[in-house]
C-alpha positions in Angstrom: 38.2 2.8 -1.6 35.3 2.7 -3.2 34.2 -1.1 -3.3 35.1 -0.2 0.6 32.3 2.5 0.1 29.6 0.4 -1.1 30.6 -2.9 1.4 29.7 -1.0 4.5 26.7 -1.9 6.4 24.1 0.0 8.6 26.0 0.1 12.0 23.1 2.1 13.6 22.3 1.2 17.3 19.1 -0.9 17.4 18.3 0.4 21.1 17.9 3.9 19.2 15.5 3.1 17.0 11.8 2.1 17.3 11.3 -1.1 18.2 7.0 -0.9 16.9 8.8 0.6 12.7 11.4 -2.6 13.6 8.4 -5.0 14.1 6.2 -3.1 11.2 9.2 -3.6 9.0 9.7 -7.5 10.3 6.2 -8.6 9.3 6.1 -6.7 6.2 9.0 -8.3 5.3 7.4 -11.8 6.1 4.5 -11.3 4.6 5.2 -9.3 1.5 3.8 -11.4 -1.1 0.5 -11.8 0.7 0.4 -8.4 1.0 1.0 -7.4 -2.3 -1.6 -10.1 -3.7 -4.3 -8.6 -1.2 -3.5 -5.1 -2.4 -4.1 -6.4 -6.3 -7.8 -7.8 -5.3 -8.4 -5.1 -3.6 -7.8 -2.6 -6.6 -9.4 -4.8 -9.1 -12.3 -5.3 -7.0 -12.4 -1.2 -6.9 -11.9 -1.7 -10.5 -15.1 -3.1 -11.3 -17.2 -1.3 -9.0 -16.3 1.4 -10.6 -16.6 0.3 -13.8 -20.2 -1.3 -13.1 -21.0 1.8 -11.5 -20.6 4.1 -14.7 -21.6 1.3 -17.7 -25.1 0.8 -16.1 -25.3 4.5 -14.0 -25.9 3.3 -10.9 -25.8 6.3 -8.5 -25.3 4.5 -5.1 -21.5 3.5 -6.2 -21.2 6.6 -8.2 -21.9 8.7 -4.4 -19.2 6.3 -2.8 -16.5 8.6 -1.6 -14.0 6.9 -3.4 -15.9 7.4 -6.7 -16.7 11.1 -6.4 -15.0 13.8 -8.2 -12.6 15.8 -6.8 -14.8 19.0 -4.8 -18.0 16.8 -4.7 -19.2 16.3 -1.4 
């Protein structure tokens, strides 16, 4: 019964659900790793500005939305 449990698959109706989250969900699927690797260089990009930003003090990255403190504006 309960190997049964676990062997079951998703028997919902595809005409139910969105076909635009079914097509999201396709090409994330296709093109996980790319995604993934653009996410990395994006986050170590933001890494180093950051870093640059507060080693040397330089107040243009610093103002950068993404930079401020929290209640800054």
């Amino acid at each position: 019964m309960l190997g049964k449990m676990f062997m079951e698959t998703d028997k919902s109706d595809p005409k139910k659900s969105f076909p635009l989250l079914q097509r999201v969900k396709q090409i994330g699927s296709k093109y996980k790793g790319e995604i993934g690797l653009s996410l990395l260089v994006l986050y170590v990009f933001l890494l180093g500005l950051g870093t640059v930003g507060e080693v040397w003090n330089i107040e243009w990255i610093l103002d950068l939305a993404i930079f401020r403190p929290p209640g800054k504006y």
